[in-house]
C-alpha positions as CSV (number, residue, x, y, z in Angstrom):
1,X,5.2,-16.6,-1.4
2,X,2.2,-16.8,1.3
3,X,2.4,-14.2,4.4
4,X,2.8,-16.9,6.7
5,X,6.4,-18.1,4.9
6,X,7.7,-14.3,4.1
7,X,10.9,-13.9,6.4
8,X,10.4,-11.6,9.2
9,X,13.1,-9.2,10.3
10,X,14.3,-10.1,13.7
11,X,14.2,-7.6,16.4
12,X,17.7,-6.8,18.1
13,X,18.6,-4.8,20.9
14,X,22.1,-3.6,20.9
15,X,24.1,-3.3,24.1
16,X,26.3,-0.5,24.2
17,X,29.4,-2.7,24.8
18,X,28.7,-3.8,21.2
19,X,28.0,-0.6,19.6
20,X,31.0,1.3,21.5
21,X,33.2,-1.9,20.1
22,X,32.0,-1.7,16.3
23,X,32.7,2.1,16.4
24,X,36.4,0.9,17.2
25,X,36.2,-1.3,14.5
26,X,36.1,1.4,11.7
27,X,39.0,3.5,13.0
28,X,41.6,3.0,10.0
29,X,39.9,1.0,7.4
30,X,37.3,-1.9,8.3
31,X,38.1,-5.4,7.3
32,X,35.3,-8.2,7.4
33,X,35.9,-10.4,10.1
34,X,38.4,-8.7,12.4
35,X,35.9,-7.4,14.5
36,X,32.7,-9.2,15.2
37,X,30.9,-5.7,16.5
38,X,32.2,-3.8,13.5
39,X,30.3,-6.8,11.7
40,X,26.9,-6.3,13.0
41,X,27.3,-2.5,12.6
42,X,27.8,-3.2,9.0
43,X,25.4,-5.5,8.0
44,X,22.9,-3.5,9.5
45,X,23.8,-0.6,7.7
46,X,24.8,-2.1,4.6
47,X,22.0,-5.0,4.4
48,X,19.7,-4.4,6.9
49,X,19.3,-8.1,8.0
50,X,17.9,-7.2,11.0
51,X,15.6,-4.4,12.7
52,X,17.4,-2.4,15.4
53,X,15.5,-1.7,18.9
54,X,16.2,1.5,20.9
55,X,14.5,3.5,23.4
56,X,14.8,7.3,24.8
57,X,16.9,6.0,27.2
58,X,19.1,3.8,25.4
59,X,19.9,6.7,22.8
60,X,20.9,8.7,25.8
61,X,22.8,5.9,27.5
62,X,24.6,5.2,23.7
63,X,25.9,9.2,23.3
64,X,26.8,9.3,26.9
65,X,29.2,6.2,27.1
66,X,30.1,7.6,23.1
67,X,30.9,11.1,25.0
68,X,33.0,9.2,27.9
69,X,35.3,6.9,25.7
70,X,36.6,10.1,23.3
71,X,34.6,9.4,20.3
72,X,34.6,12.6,18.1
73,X,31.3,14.3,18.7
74,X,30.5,14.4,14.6
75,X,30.6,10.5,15.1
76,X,28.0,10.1,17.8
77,X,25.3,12.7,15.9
78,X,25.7,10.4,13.1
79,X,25.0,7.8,14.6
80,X,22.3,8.5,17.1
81,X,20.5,10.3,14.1
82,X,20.9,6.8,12.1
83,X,19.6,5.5,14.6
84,X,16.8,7.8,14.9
85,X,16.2,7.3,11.4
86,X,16.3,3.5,10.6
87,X,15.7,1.8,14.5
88,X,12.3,1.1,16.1
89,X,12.1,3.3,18.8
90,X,10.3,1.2,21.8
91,X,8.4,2.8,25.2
92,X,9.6,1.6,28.3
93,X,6.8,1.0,30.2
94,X,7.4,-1.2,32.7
95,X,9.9,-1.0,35.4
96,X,10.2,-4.7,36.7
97,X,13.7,-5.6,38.1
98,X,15.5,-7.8,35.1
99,X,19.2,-7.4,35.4
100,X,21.3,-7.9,37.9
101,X,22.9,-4.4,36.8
102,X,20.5,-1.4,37.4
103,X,22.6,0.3,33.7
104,X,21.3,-2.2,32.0
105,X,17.9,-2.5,32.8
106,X,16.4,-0.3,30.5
107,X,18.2,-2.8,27.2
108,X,16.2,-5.9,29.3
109,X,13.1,-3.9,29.1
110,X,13.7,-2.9,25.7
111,X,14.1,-6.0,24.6
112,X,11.0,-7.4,26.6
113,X,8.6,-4.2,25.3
114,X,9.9,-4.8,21.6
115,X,9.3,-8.5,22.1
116,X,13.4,-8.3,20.5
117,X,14.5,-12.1,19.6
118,X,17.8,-10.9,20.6
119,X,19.9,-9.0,22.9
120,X,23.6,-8.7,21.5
121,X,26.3,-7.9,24.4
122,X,30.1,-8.4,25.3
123,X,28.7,-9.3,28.8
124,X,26.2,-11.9,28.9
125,X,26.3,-12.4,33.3
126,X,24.7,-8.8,32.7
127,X,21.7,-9.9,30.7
128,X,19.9,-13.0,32.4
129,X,18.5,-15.3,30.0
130,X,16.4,-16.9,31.8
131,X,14.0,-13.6,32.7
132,X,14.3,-12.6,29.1
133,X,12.5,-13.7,26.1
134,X,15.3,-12.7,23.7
135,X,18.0,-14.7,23.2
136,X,21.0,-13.3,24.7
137,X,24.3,-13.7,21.9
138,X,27.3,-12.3,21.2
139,X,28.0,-10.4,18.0
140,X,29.6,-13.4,16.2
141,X,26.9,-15.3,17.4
142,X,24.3,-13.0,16.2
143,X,26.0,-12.7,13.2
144,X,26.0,-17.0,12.5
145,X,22.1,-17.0,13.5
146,X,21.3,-13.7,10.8
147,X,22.9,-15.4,7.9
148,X,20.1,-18.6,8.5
149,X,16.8,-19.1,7.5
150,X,14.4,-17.4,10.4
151,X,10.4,-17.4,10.7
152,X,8.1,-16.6,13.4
């Protein structure tokens, strides 16, 4: 297959919302399909359909709210380290004014630094669109768009 026609990974930024929710979605056993954020967690770690951006900040912001809603400490190491592991860590270094919400500023220039062709969230009035250059989805939307054909 030439380069040009070789599918390219897309670039994703998680929101915490969404990571905080999949994490919720493996207590008990995980099912397929019950919960859309237990979904992407899944295929990223089981398929690796798409490439996972982070920064420092974001790691920080991940174990704190992790830390805050009770999730067993064991839980969060193995998952920041996963994530230290397998994501693309992106530098932050602008500090333009994106979002609307100053906690979710550094995701919007995360996603802007890692040129990220989405930004998956639970709260979308949090992430405006139109100053970003990813697209911003849910998880079940995400999760429709990886499953088709993508090039860039």
């Amino acid at each position: 297959m030439p380069p040009a026609a070789k599918r390219r990974a897309r670039r994703v930024v998680v929101d915490t919302s969404v990571l905080i929710a999949g994490i919720a979605g493996f207590k008990g056993s995980y099912r397929p399909g019950r919960n859309a954020s237990a979904d992407l967690l899944y295929e990223w770690i089981e398929n690796g359909n798409f490439r996972w951006l982070v920064s420092a900040e974001i790691l920080e912001e991940y174990k704190e709210v992790a830390r805050r809603k009770g999730i067993r400490p064991y839980v969060i190491g193995r998952i920041v380290n996963l994530l230290k592991e397998e994501a693309v860590e992106v530098s932050l270094g602008s500090s333009q004014k994106i979002s609307p919400d100053p906690q979710d500023e550094e995701f919007c220039l995360c996603a802007e630094a890692g040129r990220a062709d989405f930004l998956v969230t639970l709260n979308p009035g949090d992430f405006p669109a139109s100053k970003l250059q990813a697209k911003v989805v849910s998880p079940a939307t995400f999760l429709g768009w990886s499953r088709t054909p993508h090039r860039r």
